[in-house]
mmCIF file as gemmi writes it, N, C-alpha and C atoms, coordinates in Angstrom:
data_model
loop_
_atom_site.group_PDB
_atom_site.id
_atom_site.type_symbol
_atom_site.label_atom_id
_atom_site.label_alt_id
_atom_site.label_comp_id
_atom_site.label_asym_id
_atom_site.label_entity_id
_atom_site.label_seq_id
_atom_site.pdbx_PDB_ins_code
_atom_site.Cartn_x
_atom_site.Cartn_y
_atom_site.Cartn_z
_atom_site.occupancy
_atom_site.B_iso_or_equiv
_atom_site.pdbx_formal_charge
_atom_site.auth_seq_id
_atom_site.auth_asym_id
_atom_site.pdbx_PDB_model_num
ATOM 1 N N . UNK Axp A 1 ? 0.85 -1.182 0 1 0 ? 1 A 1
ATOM 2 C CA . UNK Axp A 1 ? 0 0 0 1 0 ? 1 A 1
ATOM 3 C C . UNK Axp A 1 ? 0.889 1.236 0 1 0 ? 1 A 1
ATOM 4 N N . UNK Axp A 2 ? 0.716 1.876 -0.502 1 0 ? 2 A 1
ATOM 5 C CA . UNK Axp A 2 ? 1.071 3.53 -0.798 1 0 ? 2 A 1
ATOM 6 C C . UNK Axp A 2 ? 0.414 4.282 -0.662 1 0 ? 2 A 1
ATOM 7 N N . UNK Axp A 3 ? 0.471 5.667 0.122 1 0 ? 3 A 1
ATOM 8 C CA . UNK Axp A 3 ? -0.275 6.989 0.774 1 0 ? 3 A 1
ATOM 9 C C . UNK Axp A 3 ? 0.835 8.127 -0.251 1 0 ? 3 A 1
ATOM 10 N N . UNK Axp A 4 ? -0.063 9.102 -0.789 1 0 ? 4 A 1
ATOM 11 C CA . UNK Axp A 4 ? 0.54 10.333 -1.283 1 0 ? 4 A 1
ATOM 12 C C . UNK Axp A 4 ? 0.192 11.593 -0.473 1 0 ? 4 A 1
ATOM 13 N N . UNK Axp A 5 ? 0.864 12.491 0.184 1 0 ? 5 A 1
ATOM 14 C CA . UNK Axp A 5 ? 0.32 13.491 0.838 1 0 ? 5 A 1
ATOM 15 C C . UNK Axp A 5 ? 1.308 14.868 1.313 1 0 ? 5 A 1
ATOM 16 N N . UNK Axp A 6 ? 1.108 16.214 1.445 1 0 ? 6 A 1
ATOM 17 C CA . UNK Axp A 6 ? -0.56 16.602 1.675 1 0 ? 6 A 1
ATOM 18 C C . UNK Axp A 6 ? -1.048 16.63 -0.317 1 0 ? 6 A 1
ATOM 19 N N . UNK Axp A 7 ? -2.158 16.695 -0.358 1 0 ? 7 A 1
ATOM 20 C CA . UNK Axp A 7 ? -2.344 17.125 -1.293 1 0 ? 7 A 1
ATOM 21 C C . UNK Axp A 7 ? -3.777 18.333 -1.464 1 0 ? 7 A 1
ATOM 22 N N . UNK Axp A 8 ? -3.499 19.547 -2.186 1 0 ? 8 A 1
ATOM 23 C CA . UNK Axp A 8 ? -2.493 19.763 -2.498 1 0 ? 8 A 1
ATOM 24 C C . UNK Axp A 8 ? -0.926 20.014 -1.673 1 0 ? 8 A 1
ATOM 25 N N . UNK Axp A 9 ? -0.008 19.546 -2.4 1 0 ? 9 A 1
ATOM 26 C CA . UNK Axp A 9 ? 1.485 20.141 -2.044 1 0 ? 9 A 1
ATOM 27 C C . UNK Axp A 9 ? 1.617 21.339 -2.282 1 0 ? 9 A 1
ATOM 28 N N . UNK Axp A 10 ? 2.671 21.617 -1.271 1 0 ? 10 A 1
ATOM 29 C CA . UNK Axp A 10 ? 3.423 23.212 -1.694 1 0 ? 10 A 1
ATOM 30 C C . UNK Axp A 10 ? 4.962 22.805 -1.705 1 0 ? 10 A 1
ATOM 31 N N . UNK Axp A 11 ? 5.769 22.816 -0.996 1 0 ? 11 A 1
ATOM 32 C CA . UNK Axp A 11 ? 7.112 22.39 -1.198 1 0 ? 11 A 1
ATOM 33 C C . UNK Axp A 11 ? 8.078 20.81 -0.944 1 0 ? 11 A 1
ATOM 34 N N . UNK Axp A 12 ? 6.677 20.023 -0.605 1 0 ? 12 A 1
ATOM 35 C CA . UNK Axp A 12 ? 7.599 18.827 -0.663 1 0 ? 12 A 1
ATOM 36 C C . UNK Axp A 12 ? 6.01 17.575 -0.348 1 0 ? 12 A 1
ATOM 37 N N . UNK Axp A 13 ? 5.967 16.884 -0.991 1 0 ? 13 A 1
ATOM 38 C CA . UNK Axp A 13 ? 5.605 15.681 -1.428 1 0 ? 13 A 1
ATOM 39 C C . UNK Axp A 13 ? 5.924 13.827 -0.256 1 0 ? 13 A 1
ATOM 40 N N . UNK Axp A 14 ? 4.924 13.526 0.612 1 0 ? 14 A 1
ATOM 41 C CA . UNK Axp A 14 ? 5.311 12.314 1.704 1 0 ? 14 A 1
ATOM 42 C C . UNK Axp A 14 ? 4.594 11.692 0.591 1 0 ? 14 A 1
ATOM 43 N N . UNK Axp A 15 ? 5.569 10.367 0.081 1 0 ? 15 A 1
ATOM 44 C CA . UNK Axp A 15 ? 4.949 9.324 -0.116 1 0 ? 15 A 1
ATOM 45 C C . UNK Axp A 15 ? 5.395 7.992 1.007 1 0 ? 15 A 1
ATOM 46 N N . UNK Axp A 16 ? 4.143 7.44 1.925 1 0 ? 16 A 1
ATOM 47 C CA . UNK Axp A 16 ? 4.98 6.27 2.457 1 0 ? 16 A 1
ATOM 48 C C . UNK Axp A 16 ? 4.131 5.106 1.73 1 0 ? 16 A 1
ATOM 49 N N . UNK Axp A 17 ? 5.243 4.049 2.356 1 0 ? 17 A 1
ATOM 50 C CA . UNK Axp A 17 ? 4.965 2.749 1.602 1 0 ? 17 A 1
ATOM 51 C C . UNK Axp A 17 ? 5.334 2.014 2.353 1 0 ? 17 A 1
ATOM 52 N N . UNK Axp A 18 ? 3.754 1.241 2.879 1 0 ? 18 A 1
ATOM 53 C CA . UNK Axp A 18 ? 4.196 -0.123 4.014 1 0 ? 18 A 1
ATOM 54 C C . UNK Axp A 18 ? 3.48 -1.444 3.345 1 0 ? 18 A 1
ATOM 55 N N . UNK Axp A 19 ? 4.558 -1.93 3.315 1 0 ? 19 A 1
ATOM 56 C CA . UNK Axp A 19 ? 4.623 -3.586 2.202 1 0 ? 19 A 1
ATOM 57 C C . UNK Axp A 19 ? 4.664 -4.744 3.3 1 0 ? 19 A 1
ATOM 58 N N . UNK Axp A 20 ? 4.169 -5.595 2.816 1 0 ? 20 A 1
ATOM 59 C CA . UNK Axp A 20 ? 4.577 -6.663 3.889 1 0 ? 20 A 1
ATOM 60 C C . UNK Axp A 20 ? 4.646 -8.148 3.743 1 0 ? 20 A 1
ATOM 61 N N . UNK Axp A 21 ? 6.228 -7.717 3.092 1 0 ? 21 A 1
ATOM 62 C CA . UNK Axp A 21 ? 6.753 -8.277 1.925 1 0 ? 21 A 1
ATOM 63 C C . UNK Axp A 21 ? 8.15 -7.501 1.884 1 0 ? 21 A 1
ATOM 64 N N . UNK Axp A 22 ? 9.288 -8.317 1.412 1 0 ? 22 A 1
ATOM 65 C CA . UNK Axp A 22 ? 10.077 -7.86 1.269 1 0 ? 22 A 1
ATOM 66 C C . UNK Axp A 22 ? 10.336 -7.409 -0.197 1 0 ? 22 A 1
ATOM 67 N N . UNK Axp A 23 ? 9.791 -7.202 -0.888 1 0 ? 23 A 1
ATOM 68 C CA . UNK Axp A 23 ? 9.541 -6.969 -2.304 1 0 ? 23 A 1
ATOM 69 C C . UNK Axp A 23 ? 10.22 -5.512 -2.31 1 0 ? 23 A 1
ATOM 70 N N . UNK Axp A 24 ? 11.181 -5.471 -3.96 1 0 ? 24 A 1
ATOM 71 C CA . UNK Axp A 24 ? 12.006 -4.077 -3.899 1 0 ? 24 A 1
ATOM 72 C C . UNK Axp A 24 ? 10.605 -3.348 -4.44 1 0 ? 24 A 1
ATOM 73 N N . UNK Axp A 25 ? 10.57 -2.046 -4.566 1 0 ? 25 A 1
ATOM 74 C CA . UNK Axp A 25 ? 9.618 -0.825 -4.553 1 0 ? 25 A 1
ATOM 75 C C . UNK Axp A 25 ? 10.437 0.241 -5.81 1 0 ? 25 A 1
ATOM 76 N N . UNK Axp A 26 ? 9.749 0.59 -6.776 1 0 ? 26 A 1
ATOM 77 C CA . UNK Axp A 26 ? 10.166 1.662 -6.982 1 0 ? 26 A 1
ATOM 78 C C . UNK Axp A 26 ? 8.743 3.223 -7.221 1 0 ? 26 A 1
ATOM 79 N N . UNK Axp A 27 ? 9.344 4.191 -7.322 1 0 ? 27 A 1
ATOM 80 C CA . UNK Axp A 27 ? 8.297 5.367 -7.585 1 0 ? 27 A 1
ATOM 81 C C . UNK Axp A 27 ? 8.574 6.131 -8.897 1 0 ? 27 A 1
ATOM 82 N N . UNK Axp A 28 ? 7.591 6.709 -9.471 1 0 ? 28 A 1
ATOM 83 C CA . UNK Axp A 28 ? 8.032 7.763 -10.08 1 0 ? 28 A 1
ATOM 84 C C . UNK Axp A 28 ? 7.184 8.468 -9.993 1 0 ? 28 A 1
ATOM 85 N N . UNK Axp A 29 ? 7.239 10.056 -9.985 1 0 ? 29 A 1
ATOM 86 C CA . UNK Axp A 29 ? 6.029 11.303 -10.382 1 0 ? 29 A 1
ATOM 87 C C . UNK Axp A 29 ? 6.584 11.711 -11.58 1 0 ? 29 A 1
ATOM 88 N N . UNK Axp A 30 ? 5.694 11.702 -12.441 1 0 ? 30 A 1
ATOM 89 C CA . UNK Axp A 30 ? 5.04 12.084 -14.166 1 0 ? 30 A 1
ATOM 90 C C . UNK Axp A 30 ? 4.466 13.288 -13.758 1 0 ? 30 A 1
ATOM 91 N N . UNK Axp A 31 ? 4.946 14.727 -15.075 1 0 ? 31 A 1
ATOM 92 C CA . UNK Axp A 31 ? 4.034 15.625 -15.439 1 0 ? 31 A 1
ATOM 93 C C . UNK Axp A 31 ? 2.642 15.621 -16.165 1 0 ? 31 A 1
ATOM 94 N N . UNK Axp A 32 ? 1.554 16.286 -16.188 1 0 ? 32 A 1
ATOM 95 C CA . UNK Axp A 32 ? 1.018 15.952 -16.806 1 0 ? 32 A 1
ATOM 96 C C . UNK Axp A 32 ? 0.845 16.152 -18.587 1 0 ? 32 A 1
ATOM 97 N N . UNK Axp A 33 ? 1.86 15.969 -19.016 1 0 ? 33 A 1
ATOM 98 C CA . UNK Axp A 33 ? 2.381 15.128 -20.595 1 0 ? 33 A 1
ATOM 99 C C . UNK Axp A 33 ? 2.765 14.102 -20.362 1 0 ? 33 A 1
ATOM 100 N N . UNK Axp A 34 ? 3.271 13.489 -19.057 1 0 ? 34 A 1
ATOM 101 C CA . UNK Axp A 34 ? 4.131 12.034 -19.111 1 0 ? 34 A 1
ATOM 102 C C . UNK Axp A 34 ? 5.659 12.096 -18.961 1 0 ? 34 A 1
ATOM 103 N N . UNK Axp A 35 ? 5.592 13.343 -19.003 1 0 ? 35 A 1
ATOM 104 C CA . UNK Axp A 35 ? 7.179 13.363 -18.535 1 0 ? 35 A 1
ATOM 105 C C . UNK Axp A 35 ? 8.102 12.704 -16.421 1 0 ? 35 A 1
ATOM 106 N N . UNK Axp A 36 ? 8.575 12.123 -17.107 1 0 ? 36 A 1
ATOM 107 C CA . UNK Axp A 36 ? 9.351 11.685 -15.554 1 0 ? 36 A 1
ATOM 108 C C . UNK Axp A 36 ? 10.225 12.797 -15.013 1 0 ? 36 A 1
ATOM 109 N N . UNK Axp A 37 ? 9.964 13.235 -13.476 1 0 ? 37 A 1
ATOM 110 C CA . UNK Axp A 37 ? 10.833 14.307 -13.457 1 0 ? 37 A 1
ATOM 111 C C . UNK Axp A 37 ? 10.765 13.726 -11.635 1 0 ? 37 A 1
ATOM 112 N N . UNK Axp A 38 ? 11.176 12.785 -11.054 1 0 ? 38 A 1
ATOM 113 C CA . UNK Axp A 38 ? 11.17 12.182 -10.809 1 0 ? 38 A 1
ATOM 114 C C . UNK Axp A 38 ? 11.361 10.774 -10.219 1 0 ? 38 A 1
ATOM 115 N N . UNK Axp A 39 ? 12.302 9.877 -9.73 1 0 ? 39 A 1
ATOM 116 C CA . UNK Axp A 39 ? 12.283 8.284 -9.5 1 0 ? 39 A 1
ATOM 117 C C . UNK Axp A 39 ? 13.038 7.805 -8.246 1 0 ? 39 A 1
ATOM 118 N N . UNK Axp A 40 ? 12.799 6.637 -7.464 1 0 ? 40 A 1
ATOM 119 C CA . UNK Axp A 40 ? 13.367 6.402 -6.718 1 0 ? 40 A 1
ATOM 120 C C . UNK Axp A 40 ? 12.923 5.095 -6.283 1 0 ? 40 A 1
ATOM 121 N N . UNK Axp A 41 ? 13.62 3.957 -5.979 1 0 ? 41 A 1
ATOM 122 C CA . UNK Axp A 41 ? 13.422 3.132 -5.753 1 0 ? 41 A 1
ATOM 123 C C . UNK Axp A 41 ? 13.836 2.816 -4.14 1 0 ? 41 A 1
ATOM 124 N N . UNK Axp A 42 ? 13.749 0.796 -3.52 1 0 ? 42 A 1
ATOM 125 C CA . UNK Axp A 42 ? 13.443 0.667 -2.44 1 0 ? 42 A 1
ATOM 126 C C . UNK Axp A 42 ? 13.526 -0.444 -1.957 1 0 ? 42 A 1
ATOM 127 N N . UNK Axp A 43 ? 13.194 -0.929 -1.192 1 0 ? 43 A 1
ATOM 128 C CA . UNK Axp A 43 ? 12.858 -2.549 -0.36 1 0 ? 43 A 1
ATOM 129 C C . UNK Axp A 43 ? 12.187 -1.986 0.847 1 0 ? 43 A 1
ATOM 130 N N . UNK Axp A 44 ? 11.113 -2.921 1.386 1 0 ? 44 A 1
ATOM 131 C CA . UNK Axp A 44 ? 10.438 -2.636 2.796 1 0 ? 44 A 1
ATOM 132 C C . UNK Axp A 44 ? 9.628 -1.695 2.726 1 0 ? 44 A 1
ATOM 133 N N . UNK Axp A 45 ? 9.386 -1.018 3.782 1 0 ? 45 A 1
ATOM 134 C CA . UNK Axp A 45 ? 8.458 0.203 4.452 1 0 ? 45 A 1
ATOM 135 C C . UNK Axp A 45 ? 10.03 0.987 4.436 1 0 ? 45 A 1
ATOM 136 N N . UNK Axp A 46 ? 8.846 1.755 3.998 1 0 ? 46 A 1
ATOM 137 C CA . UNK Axp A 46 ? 9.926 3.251 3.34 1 0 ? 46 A 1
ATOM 138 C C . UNK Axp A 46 ? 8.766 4.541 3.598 1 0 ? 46 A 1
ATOM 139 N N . UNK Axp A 47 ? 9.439 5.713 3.822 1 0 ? 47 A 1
ATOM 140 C CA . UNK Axp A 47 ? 8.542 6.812 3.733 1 0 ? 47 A 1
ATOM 141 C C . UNK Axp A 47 ? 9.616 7.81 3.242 1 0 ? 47 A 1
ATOM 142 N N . UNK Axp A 48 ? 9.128 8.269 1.84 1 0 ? 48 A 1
ATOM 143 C CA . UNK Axp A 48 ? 10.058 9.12 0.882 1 0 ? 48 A 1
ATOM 144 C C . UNK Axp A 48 ? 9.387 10.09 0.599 1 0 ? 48 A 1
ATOM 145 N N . UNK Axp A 49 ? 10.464 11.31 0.967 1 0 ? 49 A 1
ATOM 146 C CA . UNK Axp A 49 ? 10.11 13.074 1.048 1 0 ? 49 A 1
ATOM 147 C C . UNK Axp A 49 ? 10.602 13.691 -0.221 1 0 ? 49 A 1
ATOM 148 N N . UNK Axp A 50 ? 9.823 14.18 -0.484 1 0 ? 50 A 1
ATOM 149 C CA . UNK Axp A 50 ? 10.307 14.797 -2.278 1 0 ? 50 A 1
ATOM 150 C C . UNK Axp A 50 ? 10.011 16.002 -2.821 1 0 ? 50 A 1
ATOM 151 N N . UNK Axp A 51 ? 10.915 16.489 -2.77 1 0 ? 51 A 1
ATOM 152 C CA . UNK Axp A 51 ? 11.352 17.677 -3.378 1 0 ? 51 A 1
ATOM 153 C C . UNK Axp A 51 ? 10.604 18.519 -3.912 1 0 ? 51 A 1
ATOM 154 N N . UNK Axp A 52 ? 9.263 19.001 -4.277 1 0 ? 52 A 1
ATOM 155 C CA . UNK Axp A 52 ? 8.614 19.395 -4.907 1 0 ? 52 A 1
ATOM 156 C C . UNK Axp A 52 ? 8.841 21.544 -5.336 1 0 ? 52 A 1
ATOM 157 N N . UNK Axp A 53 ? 10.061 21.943 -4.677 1 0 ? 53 A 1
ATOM 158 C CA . UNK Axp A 53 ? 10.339 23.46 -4.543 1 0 ? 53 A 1
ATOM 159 C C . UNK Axp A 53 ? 10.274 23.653 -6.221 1 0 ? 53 A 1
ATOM 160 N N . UNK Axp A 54 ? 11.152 22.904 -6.99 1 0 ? 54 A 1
ATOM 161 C CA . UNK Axp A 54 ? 11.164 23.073 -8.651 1 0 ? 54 A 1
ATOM 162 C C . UNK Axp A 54 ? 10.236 22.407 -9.845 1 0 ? 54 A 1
ATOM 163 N N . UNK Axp A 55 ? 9.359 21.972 -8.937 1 0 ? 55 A 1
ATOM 164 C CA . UNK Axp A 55 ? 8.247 21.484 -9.862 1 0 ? 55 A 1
ATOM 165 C C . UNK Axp A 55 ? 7.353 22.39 -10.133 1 0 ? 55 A 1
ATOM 166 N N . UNK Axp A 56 ? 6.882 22.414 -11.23 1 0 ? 56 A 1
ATOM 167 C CA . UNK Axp A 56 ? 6.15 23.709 -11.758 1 0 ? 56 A 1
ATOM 168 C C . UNK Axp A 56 ? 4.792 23.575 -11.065 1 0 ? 56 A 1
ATOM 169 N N . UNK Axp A 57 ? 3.827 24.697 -11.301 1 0 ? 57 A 1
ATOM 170 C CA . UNK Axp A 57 ? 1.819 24.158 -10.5 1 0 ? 57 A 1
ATOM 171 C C . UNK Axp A 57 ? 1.731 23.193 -11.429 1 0 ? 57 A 1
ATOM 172 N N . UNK Axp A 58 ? 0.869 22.486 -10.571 1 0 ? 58 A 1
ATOM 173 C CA . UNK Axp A 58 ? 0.047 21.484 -11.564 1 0 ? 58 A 1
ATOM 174 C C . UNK Axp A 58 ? -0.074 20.029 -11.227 1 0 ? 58 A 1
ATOM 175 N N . UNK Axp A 59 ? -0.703 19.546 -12.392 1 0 ? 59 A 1
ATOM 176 C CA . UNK Axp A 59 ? -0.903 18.081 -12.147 1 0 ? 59 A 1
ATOM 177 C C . UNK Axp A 59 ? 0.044 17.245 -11.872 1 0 ? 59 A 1
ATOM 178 N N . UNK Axp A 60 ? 0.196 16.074 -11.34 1 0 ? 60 A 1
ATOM 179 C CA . UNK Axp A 60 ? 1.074 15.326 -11.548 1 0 ? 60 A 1
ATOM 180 C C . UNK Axp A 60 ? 0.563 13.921 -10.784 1 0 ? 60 A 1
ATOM 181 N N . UNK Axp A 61 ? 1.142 12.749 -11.14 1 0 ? 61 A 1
ATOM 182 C CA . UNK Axp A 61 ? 1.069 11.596 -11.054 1 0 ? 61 A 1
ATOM 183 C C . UNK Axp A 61 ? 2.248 11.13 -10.703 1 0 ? 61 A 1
ATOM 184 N N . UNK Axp A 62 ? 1.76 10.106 -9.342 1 0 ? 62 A 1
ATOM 185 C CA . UNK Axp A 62 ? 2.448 9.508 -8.901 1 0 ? 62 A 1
ATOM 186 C C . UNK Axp A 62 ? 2.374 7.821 -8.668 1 0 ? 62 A 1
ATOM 187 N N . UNK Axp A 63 ? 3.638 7.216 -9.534 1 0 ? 63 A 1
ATOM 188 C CA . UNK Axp A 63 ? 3.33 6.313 -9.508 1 0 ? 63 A 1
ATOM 189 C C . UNK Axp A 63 ? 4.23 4.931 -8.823 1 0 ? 63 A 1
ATOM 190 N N . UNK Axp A 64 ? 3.764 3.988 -8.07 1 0 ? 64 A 1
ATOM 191 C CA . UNK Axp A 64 ? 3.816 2.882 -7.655 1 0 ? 64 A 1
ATOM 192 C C . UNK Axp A 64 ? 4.075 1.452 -8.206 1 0 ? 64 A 1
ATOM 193 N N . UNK Axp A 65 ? 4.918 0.826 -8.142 1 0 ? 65 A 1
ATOM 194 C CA . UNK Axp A 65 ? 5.682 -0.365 -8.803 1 0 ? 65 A 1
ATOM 195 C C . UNK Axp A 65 ? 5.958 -1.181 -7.781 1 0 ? 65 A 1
ATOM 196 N N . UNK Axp A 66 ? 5.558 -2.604 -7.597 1 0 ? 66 A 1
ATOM 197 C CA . UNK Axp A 66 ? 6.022 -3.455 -6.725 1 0 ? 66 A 1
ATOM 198 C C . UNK Axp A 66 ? 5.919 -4.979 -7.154 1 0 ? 66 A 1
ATOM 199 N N . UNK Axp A 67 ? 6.71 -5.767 -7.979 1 0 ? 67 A 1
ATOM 200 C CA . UNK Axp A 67 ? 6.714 -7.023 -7.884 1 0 ? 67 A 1
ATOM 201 C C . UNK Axp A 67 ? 5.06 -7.35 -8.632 1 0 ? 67 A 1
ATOM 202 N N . UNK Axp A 68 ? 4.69 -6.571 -9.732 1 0 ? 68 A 1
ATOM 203 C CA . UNK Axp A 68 ? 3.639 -7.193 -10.519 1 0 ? 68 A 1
ATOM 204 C C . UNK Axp A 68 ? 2.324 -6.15 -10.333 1 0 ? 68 A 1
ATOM 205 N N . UNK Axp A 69 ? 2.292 -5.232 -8.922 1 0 ? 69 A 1
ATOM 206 C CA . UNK Axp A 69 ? 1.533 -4.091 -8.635 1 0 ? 69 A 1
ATOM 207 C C . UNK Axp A 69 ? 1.565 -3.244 -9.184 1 0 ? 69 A 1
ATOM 208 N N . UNK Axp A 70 ? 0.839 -2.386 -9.468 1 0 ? 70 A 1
ATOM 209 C CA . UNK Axp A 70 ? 0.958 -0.621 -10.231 1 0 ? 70 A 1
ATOM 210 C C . UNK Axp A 70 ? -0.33 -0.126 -9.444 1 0 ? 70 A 1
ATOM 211 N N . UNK Axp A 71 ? 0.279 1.118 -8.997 1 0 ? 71 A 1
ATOM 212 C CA . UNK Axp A 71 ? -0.66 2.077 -8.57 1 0 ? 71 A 1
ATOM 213 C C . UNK Axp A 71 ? -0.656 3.59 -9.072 1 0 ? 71 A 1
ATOM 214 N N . UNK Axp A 72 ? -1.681 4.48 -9.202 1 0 ? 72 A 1
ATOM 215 C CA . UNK Axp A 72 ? -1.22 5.703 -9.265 1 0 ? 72 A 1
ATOM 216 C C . UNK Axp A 72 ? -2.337 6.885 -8.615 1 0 ? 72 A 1
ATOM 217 N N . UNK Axp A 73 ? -1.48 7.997 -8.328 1 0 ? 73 A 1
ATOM 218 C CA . UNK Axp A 73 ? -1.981 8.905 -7.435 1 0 ? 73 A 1
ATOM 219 C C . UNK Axp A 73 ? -2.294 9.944 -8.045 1 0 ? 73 A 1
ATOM 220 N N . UNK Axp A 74 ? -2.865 10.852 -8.011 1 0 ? 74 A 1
ATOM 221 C CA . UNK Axp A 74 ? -3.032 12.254 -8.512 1 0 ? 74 A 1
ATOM 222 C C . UNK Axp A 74 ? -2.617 13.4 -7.374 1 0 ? 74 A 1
ATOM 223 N N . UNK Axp A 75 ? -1.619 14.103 -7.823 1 0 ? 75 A 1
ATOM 224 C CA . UNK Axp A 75 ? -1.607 15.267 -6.694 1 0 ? 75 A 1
ATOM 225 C C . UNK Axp A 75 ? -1.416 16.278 -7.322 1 0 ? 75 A 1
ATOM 226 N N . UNK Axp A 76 ? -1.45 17.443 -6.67 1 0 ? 76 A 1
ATOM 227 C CA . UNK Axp A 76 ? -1.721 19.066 -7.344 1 0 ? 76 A 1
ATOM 228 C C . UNK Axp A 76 ? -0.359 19.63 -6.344 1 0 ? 76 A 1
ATOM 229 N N . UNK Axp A 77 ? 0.294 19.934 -7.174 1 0 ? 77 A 1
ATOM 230 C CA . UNK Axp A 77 ? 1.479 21.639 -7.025 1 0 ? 77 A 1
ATOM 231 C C . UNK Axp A 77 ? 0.68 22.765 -7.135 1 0 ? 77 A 1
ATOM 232 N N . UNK Axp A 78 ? 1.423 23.326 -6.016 1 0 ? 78 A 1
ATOM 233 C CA . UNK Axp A 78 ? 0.472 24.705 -5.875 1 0 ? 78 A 1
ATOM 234 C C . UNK Axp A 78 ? 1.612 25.871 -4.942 1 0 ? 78 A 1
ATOM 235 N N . UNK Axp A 79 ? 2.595 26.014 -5.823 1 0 ? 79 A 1
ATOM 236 C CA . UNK Axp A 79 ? 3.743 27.062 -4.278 1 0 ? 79 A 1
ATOM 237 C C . UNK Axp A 79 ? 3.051 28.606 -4.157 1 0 ? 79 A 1
């Protein structure tokens, strides 16, 4: 399972991720064209803080990879 938050963001982006499973993890946040700007991978329960000061307003997608899983999030930039 994966949580995206706050949303909207202003300068930085909590995604946590509690697995239960030792399965590696990776992330990415996509603009909304699809661009990766973005990635980071993992193993376990992880809670990853992200950068969001140079991301422009706007849409973006966040997405979730685990051993055959896909998830994705919607969150809004807003500084």
């Amino acid at each position: 399972e994966f949580t995206v938050s706050p949303n909207p963001a202003k300068d930085k982006i909590n995604v946590s991720i509690t697995s239960t499973n030792e399965n590696m993890w990776s992330i990415r946040v996509l603009n909304n064209i699809g661009q990766t700007v973005y990635t980071r991978s993992g193993q376990n329960f992880s809670t990853v803080e992200i950068d969001a000061k140079g991301f422009e307003n706007g849409l973006y997608f966040v997405e979730y990879q685990s051993e055959g899983e896909r998830k994705v999030e919607k969150i809004m930039v807003q500084h």
